[in-house]
N, C-alpha and C positions, 0 to 999 in steps of 0.2 A: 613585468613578465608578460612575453604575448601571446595569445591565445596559440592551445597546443593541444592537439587529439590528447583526449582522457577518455580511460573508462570511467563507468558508474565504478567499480569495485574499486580504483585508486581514487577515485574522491571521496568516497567514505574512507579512506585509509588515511588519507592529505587531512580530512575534518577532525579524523580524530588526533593526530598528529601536532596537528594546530591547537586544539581545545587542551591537548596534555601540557603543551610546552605554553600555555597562557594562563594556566591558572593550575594550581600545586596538587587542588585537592583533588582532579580528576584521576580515576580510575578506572585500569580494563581488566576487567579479569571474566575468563571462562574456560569451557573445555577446550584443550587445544589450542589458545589464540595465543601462547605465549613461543615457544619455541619454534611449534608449523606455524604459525603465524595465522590460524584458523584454517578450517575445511574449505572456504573458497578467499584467502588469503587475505581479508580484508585488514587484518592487525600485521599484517607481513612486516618484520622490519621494527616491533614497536618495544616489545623485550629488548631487542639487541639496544637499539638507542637511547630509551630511556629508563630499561635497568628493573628489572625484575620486579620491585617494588610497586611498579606504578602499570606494567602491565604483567598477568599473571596467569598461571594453569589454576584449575582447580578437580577436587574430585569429580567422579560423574554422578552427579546429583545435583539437578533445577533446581529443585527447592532448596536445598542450601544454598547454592549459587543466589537466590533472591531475599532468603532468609537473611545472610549474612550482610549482602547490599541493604537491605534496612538498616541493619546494624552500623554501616557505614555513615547512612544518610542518617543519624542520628547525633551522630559523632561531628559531624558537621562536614562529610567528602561527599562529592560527587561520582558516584560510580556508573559505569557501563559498563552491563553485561553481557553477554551471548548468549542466548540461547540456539545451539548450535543447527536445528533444525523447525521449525516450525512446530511440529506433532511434539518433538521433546520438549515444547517449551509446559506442557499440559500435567507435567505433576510438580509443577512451580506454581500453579493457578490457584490454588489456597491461600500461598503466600500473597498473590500478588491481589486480590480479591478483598482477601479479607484481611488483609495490614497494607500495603503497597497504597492501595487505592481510597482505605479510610483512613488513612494515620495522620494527615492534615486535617481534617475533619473533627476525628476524634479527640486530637490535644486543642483543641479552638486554633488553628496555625502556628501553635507553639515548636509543633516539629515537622517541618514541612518534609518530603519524600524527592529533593531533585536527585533523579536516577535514569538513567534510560533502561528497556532492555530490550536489546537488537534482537530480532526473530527475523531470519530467512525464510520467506514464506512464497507461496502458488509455488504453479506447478511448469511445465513447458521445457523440463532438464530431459527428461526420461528415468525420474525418480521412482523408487517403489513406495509404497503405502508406508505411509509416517515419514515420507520428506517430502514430501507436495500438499499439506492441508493446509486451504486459507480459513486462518480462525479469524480473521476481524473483526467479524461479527462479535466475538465475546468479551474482545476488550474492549470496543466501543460499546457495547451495550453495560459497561460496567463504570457507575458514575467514580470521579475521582481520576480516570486517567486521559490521557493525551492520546492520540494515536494518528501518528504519522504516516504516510507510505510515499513517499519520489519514484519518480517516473522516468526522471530524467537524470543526468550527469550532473547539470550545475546543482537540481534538487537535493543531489543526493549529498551534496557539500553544507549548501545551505540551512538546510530541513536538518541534518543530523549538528550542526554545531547549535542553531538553534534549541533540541533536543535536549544539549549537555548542559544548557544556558538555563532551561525552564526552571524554575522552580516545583514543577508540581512533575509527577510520574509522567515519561513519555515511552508508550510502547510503539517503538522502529520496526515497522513493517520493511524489510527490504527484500523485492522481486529479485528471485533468486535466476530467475529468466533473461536480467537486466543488466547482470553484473560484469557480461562481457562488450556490452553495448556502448558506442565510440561517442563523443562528441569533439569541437573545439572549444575549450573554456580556459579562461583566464583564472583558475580557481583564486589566487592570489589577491585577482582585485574584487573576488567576493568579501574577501574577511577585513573588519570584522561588521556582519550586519548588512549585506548584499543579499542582492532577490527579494521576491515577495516574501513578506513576512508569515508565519503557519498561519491559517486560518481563513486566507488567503486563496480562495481558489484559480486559475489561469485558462485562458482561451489559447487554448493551444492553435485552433484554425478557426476564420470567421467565417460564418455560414447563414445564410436567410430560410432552409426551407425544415430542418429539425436539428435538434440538440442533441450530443451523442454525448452522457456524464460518464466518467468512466476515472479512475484511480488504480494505482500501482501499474501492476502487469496488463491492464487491460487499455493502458493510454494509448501504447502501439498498437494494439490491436482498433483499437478508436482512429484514430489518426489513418492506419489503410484502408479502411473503411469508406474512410470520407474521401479520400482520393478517389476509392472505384466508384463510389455514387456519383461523384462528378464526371465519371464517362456516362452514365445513366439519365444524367440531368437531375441529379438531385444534390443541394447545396445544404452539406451539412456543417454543422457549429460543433466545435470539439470542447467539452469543460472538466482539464485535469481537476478534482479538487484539492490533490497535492496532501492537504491532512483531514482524516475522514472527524475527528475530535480536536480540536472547533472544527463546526463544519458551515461552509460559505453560502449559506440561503442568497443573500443578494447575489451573487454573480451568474446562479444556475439562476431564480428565478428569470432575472433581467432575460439570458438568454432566453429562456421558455417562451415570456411574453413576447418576443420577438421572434421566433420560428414558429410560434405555435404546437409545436410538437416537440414530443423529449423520448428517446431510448438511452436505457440505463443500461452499460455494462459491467459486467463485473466477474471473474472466476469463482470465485464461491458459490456451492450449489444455491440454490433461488429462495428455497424455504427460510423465510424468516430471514434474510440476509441484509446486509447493507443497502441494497439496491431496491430492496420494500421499503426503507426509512425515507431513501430518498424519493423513491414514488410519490409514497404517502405526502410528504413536505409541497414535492412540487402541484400534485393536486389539490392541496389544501389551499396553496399562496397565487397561483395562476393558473386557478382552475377555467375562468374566462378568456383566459388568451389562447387553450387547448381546442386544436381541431380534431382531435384525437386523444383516445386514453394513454397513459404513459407505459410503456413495454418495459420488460425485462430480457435480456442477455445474459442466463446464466449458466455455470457449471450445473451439470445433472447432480438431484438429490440422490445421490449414491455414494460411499465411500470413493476416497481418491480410488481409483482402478490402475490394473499393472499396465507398463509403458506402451506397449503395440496399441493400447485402447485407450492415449490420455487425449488423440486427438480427435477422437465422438466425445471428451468428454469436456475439454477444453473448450469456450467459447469463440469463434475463428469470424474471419471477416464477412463468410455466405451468410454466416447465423445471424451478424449486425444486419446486412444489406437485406435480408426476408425481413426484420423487424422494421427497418424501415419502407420496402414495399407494403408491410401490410398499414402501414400509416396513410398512402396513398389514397387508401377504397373509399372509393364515392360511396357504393351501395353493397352491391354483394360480393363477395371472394371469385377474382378467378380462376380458369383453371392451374394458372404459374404458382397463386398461395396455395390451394390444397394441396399440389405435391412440394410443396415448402413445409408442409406441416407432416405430408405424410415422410417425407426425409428425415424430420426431425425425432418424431416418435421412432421411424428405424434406428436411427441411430443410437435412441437411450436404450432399446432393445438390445443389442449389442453387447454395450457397454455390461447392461445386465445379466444378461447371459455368460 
């Protein structure tokens, strides 16, 4: 088959499609994904063809929805669920916490948890409060699970059939920002076992003068970045890390050593987020090859805010390119940074307001 414009949202649909009809025990069930075919259509199509059984509605309640996928992965299927929004995935989180994430563990690997559970997640739609929160932060800070996020079209085929393959829990972060975004891909000749494998990070653009890390929603946002710095004269390294759980120390370090400088971006507010683990990591492992401390690019520590105000709050490509001018400084700030900083503070003012 030869390469043919796809969205991200029909290669998660083709993945799943693939992983149903290759192996018996898989399972889709959630709110809505069985008759609409989900809220942003990813299961379109998968009731009618392979028959109720195997893709399925359920009540509206998360925690049953992950409750009862235990019960499944015990039994010995493969389930994948939806959690149909992001914020809804949040009174499933007992379940997933405290059984989902210790239940290999706690039988010595007598009963392992392969499961996934899709979460639509950030923000960039024009959603209200509880359809735009990035939780990543709390399932990778939760030992025992996986946690994916694809950036890209072919990732989002790869990384999810991977996903249904793992043995161990993988929670699918999928950029709900992404799912109408084009490529040309051969999904065909990815399966079975094409692309980088999870853990895996990727150099989206090579660059000599700083490293821009960046995962899910924020790779496009990475990636124009580095385009307009190159009208600026500054040559930056792009590094999807594609799954935040394993996560690719060698391919961020490598880069660091080699640019000497790293900005992290990320849509989740800053506090305690993904983008402080990876800070920390990369100053702890190439802290010598830094001409500079490692920055952050985050969402304001504020609840998601209403749509007119998501784009002070969202992190955008001015907000990358100040991080990286303020890498530049020889000695003191000039005057272009302090009103960089004093825009930035207006801005979360705003939002707060």
């Amino acid at each position: 088959m030869a390469q043919r414009s796809t969205t991200f949202a029909a290669a998660l649909n083709h993945a799943l499609r693939d992983s149903i009809s290759a192996d018996e025990n898989v399972l889709v069930f959630g709110e809505d994904v069985g008759v609409a075919g989900g809220v942003f259509r990813i299961t379109d199509g998968l009731a009618r063809d392979f028959g109720d059984d195997r893709c399925f509605d359920t009540p509206l309640a998360e925690s049953g929805i992950v409750g009862f996928a235990v019960g499944l992965c015990m039994s010995g299927m493969r389930p994948v669920v939806e959690m149909q929004f992001d914020a809804f995935a949040y009174p499933a989180f007992e379940q997933i916490a405290s059984h989902v994430a210790k239940m290999r563990n706690r039988t010595n690997g007598a009963l392992p948890m392969p499961m996934v559970i899709r979460i639509p997640f950030a923000g960039g739609i024009g959603g209200v409060e509880h359809h735009c929160d990035s939780s990543e932060a709390y399932y990778a800070h939760t030992p025992g699970l996986r946690v994916y996020t694809p950036a890209t079209v072919e990732d989002a085929y790869v990384l999810l059939r991977a996903a249904i393959d793992d043995p161990d829990p993988v929670v699918f972060m999928e950029p709900k920002r992404l799912y109408w975004s084009k490529d040309d891909v051969d999904l065909d000749a990815l399966a079975p076992g094409g692309g980088l494998p999870p853990g895996t990070a990727c150099v989206r653009r090579e660059g000599a003068d700083v490293t821009l890390v960046a995962y899910g929603p924020s790779v496009p946002v990475a990636m124009e970045a580095a385009e307009a710095a190159a009208e600026e004269g500054w040559s930056c390294e792009v590094v999807d890390l594609r799954t935040i759980d394993p996560y690719d120390d060698e391919t961020v370090v490598a880069s660091v050593r080699k640019t000497g400088r790293c900005v992290v971006v990320q849509e989740a507010q800053g506090f305690a987020g993904v983008g402080a683990e990876i800070a920390a990591r990369v100053q702890e492992r190439a802290f010598h090859s830094l001409a500079a401390p490692v920055l952050r690019v985050a969402g304001l520590d504020i609840p998601y805010p209403p749509p007119k105000l998501e784009r002070f709050h969202l992190p955008g490509v001015d907000r990358v390119l100040d991080a990286v001018a303020r890498l530049q400084w020889d000695d003191e700030p000039d005057e272009r940074h302090l009103a960089v900083g004093a825009s930035a503070a207006s801005d979360a003012k705003e939002v707060a307001r």
